[in-house]
LUMGUTI-960087 format. One record per atom (N, C-alpha, C): residue number from 1; residue in three letters; atom name; x, y, z. Coordinates in steps of 0.02 Angstrom, whole numbers. Atoms other than C-alpha are relative to their C-alpha. Example, Ala and Ser with C-alpha at 12.3 -4.5 7.8 and 13.67 -1.06 7.14 Angstrom:
LUMGUTI-960087
1	ala	N	45	-59	0
1	ala	CA	615	-225	390
1	ala	C	45	60	0
2	ser	N	-42	-59	-3
2	ser	CA	684	-53	357
2	ser	C	-39	55	37
//
This chain:
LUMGUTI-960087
1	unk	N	-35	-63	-3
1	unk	CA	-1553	-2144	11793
1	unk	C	76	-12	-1
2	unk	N	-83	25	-19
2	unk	CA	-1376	-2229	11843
2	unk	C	20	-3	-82
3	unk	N	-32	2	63
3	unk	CA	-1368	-2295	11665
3	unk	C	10	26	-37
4	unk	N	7	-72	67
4	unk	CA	-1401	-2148	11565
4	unk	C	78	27	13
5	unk	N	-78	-11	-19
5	unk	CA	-1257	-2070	11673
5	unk	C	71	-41	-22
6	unk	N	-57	24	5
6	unk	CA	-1131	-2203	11655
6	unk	C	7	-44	-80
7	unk	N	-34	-12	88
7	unk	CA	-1164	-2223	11459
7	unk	C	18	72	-25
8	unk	N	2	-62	38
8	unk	CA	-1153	-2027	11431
8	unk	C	72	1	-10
9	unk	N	-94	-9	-28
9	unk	CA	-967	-2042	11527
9	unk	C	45	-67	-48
10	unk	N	-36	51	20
10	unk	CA	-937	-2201	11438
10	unk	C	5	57	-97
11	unk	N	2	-40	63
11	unk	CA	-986	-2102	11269
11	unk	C	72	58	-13
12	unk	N	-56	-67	18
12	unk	CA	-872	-1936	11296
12	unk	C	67	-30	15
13	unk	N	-72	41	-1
13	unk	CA	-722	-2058	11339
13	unk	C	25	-16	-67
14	unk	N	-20	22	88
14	unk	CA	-731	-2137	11157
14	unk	C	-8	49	-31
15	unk	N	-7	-75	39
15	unk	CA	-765	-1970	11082
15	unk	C	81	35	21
16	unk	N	-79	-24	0
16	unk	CA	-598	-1908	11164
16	unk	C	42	-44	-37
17	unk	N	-62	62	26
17	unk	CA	-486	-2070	11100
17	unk	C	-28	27	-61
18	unk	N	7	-13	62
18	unk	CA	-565	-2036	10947
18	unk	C	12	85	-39
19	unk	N	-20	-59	26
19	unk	CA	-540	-1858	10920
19	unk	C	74	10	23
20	unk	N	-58	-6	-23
20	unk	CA	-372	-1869	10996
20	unk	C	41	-51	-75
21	unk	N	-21	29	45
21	unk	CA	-328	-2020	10859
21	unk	C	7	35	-71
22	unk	N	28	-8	55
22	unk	CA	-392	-1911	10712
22	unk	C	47	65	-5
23	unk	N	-53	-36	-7
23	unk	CA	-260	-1760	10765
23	unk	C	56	-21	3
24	unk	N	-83	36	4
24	unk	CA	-118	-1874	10792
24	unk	C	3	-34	-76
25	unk	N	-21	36	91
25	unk	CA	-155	-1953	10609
25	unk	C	-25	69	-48
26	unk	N	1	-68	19
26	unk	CA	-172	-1760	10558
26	unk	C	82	17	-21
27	unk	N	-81	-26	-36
27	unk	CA	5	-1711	10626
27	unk	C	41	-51	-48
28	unk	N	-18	55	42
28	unk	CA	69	-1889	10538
28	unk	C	14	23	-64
29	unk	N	17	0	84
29	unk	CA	15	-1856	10367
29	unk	C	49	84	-18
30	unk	N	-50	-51	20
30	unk	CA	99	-1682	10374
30	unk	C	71	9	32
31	unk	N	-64	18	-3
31	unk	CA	254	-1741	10427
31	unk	C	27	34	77
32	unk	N	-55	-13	-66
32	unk	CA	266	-1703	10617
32	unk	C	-12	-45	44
33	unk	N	-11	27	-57
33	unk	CA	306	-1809	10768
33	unk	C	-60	43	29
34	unk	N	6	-36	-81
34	unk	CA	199	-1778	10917
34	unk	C	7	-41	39
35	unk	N	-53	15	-50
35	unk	CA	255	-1781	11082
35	unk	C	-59	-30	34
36	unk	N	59	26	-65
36	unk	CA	135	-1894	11216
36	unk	C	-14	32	46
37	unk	N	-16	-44	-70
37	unk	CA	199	-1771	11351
37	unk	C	48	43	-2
38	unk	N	-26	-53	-3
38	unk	CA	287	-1610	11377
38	unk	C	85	-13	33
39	unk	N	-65	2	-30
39	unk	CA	478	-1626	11399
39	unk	C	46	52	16
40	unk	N	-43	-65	-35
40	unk	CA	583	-1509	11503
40	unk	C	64	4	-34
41	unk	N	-69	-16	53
41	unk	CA	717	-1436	11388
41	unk	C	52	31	57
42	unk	N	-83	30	-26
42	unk	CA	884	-1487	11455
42	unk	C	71	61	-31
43	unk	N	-40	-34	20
43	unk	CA	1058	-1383	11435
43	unk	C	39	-45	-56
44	unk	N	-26	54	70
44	unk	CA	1154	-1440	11273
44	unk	C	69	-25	32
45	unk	N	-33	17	-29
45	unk	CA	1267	-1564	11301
45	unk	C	40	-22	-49
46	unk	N	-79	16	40
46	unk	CA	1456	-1574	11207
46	unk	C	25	-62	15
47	unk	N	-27	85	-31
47	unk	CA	1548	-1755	11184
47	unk	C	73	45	-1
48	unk	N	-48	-35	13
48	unk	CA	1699	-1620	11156
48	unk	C	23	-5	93
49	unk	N	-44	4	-57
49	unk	CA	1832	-1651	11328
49	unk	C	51	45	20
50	unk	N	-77	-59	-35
50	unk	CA	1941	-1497	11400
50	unk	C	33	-35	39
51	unk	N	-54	21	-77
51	unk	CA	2104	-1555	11474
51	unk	C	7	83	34
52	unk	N	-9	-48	-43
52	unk	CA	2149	-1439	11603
52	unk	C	93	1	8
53	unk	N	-39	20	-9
53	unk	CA	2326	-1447	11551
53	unk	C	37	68	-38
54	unk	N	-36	-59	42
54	unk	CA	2458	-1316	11452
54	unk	C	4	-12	-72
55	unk	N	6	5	71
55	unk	CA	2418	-1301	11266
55	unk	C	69	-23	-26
56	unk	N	-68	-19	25
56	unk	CA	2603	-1283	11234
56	unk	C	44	-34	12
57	unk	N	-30	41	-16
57	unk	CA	2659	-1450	11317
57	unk	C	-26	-54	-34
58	unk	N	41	59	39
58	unk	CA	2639	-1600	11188
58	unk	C	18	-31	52
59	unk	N	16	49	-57
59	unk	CA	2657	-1719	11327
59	unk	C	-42	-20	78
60	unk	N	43	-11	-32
60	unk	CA	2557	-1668	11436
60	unk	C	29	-9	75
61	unk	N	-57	-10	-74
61	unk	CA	2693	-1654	11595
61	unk	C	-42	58	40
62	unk	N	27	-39	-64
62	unk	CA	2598	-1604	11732
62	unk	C	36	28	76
63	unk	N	-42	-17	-35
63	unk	CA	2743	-1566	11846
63	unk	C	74	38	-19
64	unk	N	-79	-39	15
64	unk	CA	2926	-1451	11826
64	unk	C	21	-6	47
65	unk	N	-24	3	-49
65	unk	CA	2965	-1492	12006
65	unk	C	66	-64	-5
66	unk	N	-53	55	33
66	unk	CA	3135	-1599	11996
66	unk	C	-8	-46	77
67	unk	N	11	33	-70
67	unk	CA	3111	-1749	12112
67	unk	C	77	-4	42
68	unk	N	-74	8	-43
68	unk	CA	3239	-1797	12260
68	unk	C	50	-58	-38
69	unk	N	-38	63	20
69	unk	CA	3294	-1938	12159
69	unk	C	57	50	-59
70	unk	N	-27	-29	38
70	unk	CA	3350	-1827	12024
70	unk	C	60	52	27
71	unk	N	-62	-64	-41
71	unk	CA	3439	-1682	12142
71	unk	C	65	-54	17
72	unk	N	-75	21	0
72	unk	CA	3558	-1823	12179
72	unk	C	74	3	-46
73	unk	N	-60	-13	43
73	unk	CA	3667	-1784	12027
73	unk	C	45	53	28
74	unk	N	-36	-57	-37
74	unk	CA	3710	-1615	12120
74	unk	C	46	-28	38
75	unk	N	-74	49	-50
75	unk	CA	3849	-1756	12233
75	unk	C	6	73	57
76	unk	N	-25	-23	-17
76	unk	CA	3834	-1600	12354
76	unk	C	18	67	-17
77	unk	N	-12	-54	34
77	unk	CA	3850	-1461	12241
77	unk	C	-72	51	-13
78	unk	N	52	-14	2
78	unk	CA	3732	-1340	12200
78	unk	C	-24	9	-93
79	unk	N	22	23	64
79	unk	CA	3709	-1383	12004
79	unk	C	0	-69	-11
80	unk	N	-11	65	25
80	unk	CA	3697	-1520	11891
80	unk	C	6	9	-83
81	unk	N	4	2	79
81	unk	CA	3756	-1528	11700
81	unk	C	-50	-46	-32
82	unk	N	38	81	24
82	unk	CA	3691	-1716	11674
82	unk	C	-58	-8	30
83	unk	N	56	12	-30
83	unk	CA	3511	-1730	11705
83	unk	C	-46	-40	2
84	unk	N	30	68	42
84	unk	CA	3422	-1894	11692
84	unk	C	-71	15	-32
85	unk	N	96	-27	11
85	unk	CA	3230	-1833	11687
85	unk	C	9	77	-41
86	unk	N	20	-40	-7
86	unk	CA	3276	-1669	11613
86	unk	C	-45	14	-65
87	unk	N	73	5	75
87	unk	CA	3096	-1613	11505
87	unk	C	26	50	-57
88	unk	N	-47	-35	58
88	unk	CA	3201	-1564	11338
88	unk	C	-49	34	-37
89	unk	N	31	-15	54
89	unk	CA	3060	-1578	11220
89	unk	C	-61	34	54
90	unk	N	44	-62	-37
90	unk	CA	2942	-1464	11353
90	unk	C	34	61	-14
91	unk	N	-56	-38	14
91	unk	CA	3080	-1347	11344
91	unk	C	-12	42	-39
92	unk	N	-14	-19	51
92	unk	CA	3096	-1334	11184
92	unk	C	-64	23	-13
93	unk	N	95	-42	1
93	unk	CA	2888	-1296	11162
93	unk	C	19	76	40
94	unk	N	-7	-72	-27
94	unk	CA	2909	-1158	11286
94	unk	C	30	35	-21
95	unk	N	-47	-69	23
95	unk	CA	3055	-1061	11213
95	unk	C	-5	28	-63
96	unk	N	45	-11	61
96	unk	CA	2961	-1059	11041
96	unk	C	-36	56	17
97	unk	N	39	-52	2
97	unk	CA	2873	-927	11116
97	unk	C	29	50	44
98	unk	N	-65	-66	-59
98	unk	CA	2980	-852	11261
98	unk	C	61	21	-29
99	unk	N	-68	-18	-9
99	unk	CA	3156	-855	11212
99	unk	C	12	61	-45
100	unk	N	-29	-82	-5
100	unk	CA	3156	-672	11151
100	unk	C	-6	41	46
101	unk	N	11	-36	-54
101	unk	CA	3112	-619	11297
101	unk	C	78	8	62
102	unk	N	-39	7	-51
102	unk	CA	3272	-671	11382
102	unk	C	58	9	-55
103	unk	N	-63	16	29
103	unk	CA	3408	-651	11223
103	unk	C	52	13	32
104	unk	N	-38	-12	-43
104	unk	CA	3509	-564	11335
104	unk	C	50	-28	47
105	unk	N	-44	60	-38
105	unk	CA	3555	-715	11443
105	unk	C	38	-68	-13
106	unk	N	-53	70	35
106	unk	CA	3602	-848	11312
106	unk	C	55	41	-40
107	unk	N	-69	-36	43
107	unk	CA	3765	-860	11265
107	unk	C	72	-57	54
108	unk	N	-32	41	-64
108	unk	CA	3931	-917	11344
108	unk	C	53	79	35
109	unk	N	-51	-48	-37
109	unk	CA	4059	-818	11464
109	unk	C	61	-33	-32
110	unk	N	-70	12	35
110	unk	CA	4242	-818	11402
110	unk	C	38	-24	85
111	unk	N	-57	28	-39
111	unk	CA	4370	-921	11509
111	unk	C	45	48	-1
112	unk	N	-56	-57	-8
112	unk	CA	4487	-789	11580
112	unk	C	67	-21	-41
113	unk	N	-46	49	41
113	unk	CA	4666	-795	11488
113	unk	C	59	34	36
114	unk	N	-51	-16	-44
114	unk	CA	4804	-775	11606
114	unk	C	73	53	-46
115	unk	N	-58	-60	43
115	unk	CA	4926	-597	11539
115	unk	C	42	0	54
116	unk	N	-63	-50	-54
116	unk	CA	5098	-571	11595
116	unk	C	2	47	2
117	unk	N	-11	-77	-18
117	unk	CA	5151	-417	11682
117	unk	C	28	40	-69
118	unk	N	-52	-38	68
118	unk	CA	5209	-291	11530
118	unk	C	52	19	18
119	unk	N	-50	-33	-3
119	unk	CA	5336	-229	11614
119	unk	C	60	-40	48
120	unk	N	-52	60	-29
120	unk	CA	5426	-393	11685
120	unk	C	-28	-60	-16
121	unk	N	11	82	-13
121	unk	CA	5439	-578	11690
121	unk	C	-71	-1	47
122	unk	N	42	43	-40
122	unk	CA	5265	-669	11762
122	unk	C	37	-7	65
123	unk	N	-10	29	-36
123	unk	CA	5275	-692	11936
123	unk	C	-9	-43	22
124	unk	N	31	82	-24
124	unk	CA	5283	-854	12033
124	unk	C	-51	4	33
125	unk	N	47	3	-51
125	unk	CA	5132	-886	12119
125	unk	C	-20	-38	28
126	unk	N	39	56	-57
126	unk	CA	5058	-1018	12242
126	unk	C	-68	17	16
127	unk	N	67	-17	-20
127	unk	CA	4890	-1035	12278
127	unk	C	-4	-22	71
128	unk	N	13	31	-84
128	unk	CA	4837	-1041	12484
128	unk	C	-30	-64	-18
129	unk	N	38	52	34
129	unk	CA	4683	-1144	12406
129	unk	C	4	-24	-74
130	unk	N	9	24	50
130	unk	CA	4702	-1244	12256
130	unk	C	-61	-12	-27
131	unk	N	69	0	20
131	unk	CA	4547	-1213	12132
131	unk	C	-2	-26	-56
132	unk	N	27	18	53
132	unk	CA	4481	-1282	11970
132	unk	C	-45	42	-43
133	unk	N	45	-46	53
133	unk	CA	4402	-1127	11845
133	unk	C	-2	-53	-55
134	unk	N	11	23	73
134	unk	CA	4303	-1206	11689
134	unk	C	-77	27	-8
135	unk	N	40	-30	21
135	unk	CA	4155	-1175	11603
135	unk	C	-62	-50	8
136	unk	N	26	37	-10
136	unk	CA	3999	-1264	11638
136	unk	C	-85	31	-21
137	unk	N	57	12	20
137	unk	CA	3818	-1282	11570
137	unk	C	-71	-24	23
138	unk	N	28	49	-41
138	unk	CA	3697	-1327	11704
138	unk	C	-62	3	-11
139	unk	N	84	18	60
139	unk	CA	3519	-1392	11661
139	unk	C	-52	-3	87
140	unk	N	41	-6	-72
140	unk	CA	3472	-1384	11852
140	unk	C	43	25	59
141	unk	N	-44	-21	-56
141	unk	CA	3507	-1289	12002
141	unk	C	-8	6	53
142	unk	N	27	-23	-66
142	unk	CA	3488	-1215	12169
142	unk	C	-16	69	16
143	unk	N	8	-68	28
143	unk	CA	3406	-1054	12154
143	unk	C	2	26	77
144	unk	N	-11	-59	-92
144	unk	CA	3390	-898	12321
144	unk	C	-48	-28	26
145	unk	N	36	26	-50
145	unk	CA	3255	-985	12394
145	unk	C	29	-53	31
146	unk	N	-33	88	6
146	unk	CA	3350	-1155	12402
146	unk	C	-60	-38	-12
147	unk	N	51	59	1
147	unk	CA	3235	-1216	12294
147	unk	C	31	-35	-74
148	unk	N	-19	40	51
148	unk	CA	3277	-1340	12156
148	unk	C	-42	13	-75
149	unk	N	25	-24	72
149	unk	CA	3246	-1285	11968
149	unk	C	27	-26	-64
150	unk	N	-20	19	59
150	unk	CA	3252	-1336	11783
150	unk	C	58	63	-19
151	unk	N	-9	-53	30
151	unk	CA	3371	-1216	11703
151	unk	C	4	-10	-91
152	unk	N	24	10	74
152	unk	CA	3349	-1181	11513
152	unk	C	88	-2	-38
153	unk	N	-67	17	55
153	unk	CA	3507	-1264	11415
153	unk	C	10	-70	-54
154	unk	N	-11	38	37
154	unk	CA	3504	-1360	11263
154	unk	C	-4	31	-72
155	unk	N	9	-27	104
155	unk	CA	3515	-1336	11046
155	unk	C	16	57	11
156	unk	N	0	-110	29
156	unk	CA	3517	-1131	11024
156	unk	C	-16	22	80
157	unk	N	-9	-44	-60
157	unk	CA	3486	-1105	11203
157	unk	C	44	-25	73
158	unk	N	-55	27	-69
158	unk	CA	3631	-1121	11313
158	unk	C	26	67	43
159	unk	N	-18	-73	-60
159	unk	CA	3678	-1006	11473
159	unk	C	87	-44	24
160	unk	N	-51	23	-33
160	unk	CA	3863	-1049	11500
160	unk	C	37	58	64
161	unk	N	-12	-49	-52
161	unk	CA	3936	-985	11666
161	unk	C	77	-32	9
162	unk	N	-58	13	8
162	unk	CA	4115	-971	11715
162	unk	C	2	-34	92
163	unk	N	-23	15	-71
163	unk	CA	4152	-1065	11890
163	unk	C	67	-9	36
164	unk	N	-61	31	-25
164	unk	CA	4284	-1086	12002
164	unk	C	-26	-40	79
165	unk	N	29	52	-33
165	unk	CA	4272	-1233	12132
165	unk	C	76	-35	22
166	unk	N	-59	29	-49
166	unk	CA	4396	-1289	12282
166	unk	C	16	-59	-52
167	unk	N	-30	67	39
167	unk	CA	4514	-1438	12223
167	unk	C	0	-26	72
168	unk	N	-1	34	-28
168	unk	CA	4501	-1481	12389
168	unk	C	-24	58	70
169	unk	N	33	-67	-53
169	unk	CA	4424	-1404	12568
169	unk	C	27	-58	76
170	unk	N	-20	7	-83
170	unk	CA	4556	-1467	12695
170	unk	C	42	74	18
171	unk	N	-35	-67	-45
171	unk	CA	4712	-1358	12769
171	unk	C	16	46	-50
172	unk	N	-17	-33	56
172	unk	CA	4752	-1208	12671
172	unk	C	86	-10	-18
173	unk	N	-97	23	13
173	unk	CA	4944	-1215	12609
173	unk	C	57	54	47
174	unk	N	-22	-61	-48
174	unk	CA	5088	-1126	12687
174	unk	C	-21	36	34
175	unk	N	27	-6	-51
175	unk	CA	4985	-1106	12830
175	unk	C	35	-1	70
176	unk	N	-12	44	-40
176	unk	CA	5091	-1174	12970
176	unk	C	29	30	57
177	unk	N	-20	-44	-41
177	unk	CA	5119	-1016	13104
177	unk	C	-72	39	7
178	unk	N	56	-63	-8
178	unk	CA	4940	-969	13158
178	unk	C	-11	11	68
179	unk	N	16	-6	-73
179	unk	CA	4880	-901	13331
179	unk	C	-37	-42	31
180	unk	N	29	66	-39
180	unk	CA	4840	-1020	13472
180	unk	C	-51	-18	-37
181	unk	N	55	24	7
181	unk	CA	4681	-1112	13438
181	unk	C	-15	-6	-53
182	unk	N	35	6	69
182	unk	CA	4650	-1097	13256
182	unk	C	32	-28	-41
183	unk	N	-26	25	55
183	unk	CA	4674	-1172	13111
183	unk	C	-31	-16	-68
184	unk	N	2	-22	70
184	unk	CA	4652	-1160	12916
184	unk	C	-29	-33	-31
185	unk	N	36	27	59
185	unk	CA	4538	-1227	12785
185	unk	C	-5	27	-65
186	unk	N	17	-8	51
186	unk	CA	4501	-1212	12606
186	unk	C	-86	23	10
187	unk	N	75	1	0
187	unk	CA	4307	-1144	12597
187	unk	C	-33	10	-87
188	unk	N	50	-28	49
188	unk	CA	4189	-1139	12458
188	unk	C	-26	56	-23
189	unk	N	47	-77	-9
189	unk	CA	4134	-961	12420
189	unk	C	-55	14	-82
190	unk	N	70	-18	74
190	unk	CA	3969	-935	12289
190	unk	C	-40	56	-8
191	unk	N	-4	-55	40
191	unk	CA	3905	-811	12191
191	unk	C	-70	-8	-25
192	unk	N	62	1	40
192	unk	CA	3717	-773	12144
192	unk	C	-3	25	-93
193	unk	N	7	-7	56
193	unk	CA	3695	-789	11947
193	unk	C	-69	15	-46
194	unk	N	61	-8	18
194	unk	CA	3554	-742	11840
194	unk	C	-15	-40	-46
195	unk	N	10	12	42
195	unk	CA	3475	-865	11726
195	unk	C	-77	-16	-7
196	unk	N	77	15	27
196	unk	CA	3322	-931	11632
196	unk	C	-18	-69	17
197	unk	N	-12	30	-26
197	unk	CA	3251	-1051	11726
197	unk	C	-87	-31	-28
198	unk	N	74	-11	9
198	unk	CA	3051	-1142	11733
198	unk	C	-15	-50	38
199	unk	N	23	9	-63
199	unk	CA	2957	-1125	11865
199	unk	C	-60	-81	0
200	unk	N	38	68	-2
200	unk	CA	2839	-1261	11934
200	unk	C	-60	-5	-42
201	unk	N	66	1	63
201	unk	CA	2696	-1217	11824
201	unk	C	16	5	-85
202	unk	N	-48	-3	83
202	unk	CA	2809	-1239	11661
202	unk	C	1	68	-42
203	unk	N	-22	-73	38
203	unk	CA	2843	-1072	11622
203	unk	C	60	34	-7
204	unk	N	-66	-15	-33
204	unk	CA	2992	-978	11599
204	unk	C	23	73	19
205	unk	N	-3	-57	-32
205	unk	CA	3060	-853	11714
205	unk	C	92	6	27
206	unk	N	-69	5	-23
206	unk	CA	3227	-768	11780
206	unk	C	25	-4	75
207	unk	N	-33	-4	-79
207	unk	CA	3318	-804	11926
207	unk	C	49	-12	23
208	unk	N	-54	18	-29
208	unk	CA	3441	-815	12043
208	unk	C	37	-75	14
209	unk	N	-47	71	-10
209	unk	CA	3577	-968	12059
209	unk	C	46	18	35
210	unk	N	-61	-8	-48
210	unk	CA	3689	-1000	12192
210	unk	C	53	-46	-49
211	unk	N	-45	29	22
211	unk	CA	3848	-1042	12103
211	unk	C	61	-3	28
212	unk	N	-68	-22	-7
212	unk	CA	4039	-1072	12124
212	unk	C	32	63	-24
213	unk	N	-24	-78	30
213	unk	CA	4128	-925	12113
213	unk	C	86	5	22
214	unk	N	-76	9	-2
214	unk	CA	4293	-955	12206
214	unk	C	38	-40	56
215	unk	N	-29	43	-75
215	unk	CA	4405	-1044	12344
215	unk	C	36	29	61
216	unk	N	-20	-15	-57
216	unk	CA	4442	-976	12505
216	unk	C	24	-20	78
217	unk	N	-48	16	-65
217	unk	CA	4559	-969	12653
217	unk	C	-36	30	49
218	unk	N	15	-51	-59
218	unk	CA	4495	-952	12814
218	unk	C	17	-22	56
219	unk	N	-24	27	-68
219	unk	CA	4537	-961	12997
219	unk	C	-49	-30	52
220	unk	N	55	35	-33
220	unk	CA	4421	-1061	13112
220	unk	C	5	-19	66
221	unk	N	-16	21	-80
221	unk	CA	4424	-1089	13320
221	unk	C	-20	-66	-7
222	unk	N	18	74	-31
222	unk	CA	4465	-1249	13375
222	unk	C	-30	-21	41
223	unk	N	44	34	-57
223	unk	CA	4361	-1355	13470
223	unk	C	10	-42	47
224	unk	N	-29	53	-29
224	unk	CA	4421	-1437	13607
224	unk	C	-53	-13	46
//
């Protein structure tokens, strides 16, 4: 009885391999693959790489923040003309697409031009504080936050501003009769300006600059 059983099972084994062989050389002959086993279909997968960067920057400058090494050109001041790091050719990408947005602000200011009185000789004048007015071009500044910024000046886009800036910030001049305790200096006095500037995410936007604007006398308690 055992054997009957364990040839019937041995029988329908080789009947499967064999009817299983005779469908796979079926499938063959008409030109399809089959699969051994059922494969779990997967999401499609791209060799294609997104940077996560600004289309519009060929270099791929991941920062507009000006380091501390760089703010040293400012000696003290709150610009800088000469900029060692400054990103020209970023710049120049960005304003390809902005700078009509701002025509308004390029350009230069005219150097005042000193008129005599019409109706007499020039008078003599002395200055309390001796100042320095000229015209200046600055490519980085110190904006109302006091925060440090590119500003936009080079080729076709230049923001010239007119400054004036102590020649010196000790005693003021013909000073030399003041009330007890005090006594006289030259001061700094600055002037918020508007220009085109770009921000830390390389874009460009307007803002405020603390600039020179003029030189002032003032009186100050001594300290004893």
């Amino acid at each position: 009885m055992n054997y009957f059983v364990v040839a019937r099972k041995e029988f329908n084994r080789k009947m499967k391999m064999f009817c299983s062989a005779v469908v796979m050389s079926v499938l063959l002959l008409n030109g399809v693959q089959p699969l051994p086993y059922k494969i779990k279909s997967r999401p499609h997968i791209t060799t294609k790489v997104r940077f996560v960067y600004d289309e519009h920057i060929s270099d791929r400058r991941l920062s507009f923040v000006p380091e501390k090494e760089t703010i040293r050109c400012a000696k003290g001041s709150t610009f800088c003309e000469q900029v060692a790091d400054y990103p020209a050719s970023e710049v120049d990408v960005i304003l390809k697409k902005d700078s009509h947005r701002y025509e308004e602000l390029f350009g230069e200011e005219l150097t005042p031009i000193v008129i005599a009185n019409r109706f007499g000789e020039e008078e003599e004048e002395e200055q309390i504080c001796a100042s320095s007015t000229r015209l200046i071009f600055p490519r980085m500044g110190l904006n109302i936050d006091n925060t440090w910024r590119y500003i936009v000046n080079q080729k076709n886009y230049k923001q010239g501003i007119r400054i004036d800036e102590c020649m010196h910030k000790g005693e003021c001049n013909m000073m030399n009769h003041l009330p007890f305790g005090y006594k006289s200096k030259c001061k700094q006095k600055y002037v918020y300006r508007q220009l085109v500037a770009i921000d830390d995410n390389g874009k460009t936007t307007k803002e405020l600059f603390q600039l020179p604007s003029c030189c002032q006398c003032v009186l100050v308690r001594n300290s004893f």
